[in-house]
C-alpha positions in Angstrom: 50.1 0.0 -88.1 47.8 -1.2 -84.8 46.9 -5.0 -85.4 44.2 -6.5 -83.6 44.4 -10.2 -83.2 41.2 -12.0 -82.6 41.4 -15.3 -80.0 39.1 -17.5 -78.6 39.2 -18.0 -75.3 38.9 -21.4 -74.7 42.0 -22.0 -77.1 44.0 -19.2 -76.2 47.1 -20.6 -78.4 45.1 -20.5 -81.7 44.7 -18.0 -84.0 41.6 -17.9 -85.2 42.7 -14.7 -87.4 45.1 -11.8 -87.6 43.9 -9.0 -89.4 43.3 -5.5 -89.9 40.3 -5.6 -87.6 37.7 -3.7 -87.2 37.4 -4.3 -91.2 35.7 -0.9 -93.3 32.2 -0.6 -92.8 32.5 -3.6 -90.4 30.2 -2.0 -87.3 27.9 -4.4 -85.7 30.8 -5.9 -83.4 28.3 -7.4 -80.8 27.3 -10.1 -83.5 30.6 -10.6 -85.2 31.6 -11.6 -80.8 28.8 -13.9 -80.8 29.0 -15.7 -84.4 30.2 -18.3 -83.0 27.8 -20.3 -80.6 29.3 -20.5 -77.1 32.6 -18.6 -77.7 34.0 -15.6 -76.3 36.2 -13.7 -78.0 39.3 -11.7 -77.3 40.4 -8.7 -79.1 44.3 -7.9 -78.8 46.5 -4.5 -79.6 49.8 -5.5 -81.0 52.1 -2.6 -79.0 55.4 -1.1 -80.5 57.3 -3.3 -78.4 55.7 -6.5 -79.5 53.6 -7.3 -76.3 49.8 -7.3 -76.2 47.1 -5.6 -74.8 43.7 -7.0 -74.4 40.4 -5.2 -75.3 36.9 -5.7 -74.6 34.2 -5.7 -77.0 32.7 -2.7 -75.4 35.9 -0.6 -75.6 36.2 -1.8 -79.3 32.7 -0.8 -79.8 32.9 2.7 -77.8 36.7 3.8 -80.0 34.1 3.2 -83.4 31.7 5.5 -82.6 31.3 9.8 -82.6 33.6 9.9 -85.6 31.9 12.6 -87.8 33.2 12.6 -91.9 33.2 16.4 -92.2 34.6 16.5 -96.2 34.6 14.5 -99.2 35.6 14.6 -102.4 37.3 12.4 -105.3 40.4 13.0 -103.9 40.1 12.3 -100.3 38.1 12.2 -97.1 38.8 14.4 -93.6 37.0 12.8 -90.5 36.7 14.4 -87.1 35.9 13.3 -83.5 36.0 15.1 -80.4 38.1 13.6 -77.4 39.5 14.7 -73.6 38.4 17.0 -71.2 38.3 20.0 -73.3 37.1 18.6 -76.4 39.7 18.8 -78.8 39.1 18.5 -81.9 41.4 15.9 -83.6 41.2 15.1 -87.2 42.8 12.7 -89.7 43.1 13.1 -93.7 42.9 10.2 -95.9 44.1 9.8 -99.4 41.0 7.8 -101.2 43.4 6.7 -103.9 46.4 4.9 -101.8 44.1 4.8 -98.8 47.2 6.3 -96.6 46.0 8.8 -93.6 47.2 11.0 -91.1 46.1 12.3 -87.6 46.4 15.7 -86.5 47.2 16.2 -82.8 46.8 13.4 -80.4 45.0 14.6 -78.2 43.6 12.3 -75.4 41.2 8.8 -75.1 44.1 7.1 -77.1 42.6 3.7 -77.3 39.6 5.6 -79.4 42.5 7.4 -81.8 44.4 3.9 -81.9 41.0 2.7 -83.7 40.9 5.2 -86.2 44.4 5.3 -87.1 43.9 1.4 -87.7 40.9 2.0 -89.8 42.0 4.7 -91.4 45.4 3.6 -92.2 47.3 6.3 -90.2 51.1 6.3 -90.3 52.0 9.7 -88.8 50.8 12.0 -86.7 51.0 16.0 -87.1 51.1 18.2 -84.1 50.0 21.6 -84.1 51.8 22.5 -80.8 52.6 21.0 -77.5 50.7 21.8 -75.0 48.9 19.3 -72.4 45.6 19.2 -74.5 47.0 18.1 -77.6 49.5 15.7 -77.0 48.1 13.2 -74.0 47.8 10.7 -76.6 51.3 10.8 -78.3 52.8 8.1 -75.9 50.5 5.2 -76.5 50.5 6.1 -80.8 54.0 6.0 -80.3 53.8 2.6 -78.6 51.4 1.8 -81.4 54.3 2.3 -84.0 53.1 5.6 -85.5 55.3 8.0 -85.9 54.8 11.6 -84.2 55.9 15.0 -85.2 56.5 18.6 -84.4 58.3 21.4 -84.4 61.3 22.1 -82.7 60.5 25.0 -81.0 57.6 22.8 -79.0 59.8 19.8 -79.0 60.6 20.3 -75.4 56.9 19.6 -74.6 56.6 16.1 -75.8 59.2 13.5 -73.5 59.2 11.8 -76.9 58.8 12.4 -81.1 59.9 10.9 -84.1 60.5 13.6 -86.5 60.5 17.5 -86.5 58.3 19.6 -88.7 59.4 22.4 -90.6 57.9 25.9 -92.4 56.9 26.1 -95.3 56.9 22.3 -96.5 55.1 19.7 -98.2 53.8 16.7 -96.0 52.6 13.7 -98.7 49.7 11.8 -97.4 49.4 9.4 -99.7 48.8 11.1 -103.3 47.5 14.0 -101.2 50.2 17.4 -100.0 49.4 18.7 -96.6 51.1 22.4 -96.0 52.9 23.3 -92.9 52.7 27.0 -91.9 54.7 28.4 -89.2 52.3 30.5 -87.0 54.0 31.3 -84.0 51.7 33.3 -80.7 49.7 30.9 -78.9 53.1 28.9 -78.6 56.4 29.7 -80.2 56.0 26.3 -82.3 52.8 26.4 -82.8 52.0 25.1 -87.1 48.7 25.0 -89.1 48.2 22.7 -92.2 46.7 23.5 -95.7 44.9 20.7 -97.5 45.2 23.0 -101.1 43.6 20.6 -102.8 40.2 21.1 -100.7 40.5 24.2 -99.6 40.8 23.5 -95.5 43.2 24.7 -93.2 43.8 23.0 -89.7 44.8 25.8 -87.7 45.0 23.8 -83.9 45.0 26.9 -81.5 46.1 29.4 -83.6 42.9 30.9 -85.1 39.4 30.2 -84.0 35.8 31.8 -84.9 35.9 35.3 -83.4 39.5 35.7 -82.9 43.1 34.0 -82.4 43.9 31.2 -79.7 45.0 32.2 -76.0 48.5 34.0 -75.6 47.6 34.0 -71.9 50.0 31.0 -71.3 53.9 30.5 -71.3 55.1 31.4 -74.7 52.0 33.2 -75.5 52.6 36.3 -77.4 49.6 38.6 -78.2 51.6 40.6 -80.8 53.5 37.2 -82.6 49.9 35.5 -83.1 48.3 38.5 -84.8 51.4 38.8 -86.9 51.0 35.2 -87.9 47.1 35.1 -89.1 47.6 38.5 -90.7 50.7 37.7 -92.4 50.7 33.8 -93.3 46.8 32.9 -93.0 44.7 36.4 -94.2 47.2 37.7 -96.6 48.1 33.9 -98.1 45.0 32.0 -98.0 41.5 32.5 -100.4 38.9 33.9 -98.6 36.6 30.6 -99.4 39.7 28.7 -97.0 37.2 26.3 -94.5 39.0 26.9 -91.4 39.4 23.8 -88.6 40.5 24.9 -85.1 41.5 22.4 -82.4 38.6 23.0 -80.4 34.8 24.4 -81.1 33.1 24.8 -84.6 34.6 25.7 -88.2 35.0 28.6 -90.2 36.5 30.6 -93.2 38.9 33.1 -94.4 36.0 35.1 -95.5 34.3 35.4 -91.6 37.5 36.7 -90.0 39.6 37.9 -91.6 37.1 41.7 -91.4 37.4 41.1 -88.0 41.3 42.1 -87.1 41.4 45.2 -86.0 38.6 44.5 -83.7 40.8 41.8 -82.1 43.9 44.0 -82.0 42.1 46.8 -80.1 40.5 44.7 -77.6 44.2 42.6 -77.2 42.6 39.3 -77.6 
């Protein structure tokens, strides 16, 4: 877990706190900086190796905003923000009863995702596949002490993981079970995950609105990504599935799935 240690300036040896920081709810940073009269405050990142970086109140400030809460229930909570060049989407799943959460794909602006993954509790992060997009972050979590996985078929991508992901298994989250499903065309590792419990699949590249991901790249394979949203997404899933690519808006089962042939006889 990232821990922020707060410092004042003037007395650089003393503590004033170490703490989870910034706290839940806890958004008006500016005056929390100024509470005390004629004091500036530093914010530092514990890193993985036990050194520090500093942080400005304005970087603080600009990782805790544009993070949009896109489903609730009793059971958990799935937020989203948009980061890089390309705006991917990253998201993370929390469990509301243990508070645990994960991050899927770390993709880019990693001292915004370090943030969240302090806020949210993050202790892993999921990769969808490896290419440049979605992993730019990965180093610095890493640093952060968060452990990163994916699967070994896009393993040579990362210079660095923690764990490999497999087909067809059960990823806890807390209370919560995120499903892994081997979908194999826009790369050869490329993996979705089913929240059952609420009904939404993260499907990264592999399945957008108005057809599947690009096969255009190395490893791309028209044929093997068809054969993967036909046979383990539109023949497995319920039509109600909410469906959240790595990049652009949502959608369901029940909107694409009609669509396939269409797709196949325009090969793309």
């Amino acid at each position: 877990m990232v821990t922020y240690r707060v410092l004042l300036l003037d007395q650089p040896v003393n503590f004033l706190a170490i703490r989870s920081f910034p706290a839940e709810g806890e958004t008006n940073l500016t005056a929390l900086a100024g509470s005390t009269s004629g004091t500036t405050w530093i914010f530092e990142r514990e890193l993985r190796d036990g050194s520090t970086k500093s942080l400005g109140i304005t970087q603080i400030m600009a990782q805790s905003e544009l993070v949009e809460k896109i489903y609730l229930d009793g059971l958990c909570e799935v937020f989203k923000v948009v980061v890089g060049p390309v705006d991917n989407n990253v998201y993370i799943v929390r469990c509301k009863s243990t508070g645990e959460g994960v991050l899927i794909d770390a993709a880019n602006e990693h001292e915004k995702l370090l943030d969240l993954c302090q806020r949210y509790n993050v202790r892993r992060v999921l990769e969808t596949h490896g290419h440049w997009d979605h992993i730019q972050a990965v180093p610095q979590v890493r640093e952060a002490g968060i452990d990163v996985g994916i699967t070994h078929e896009d393993s040579d991508m990362l210079e660095a993981y923690d764990f490999v992901l497999e087909d067809d298994s059960e990823i806890a989250v807390g209370d919560l079970k995120l499903g892994s499903i081997a979908t194999p065309g826009h790369t050869p590792g490329s993996m979705c995950f089913y929240l059952q419990s609420a009904n939404l699949l993260f499907s990264g590249d592999t399945l957008f609105p108005g057809g599947p991901g690009a096969t255009k790249f190395p490893g791309g394979n028209f044929e093997e990504i068809i054969g993967s949203i036909e046979g383990r997404l539109f023949s497995k899933l319920p039509l109600s599935t909410v469906v959240l690519p790595g990049h652009g808006a949502s959608t369901t089962i029940q909107t694409e799935s009609p669509h396939l042939d269409e797709w196949i006889e325009r090969g793309w």
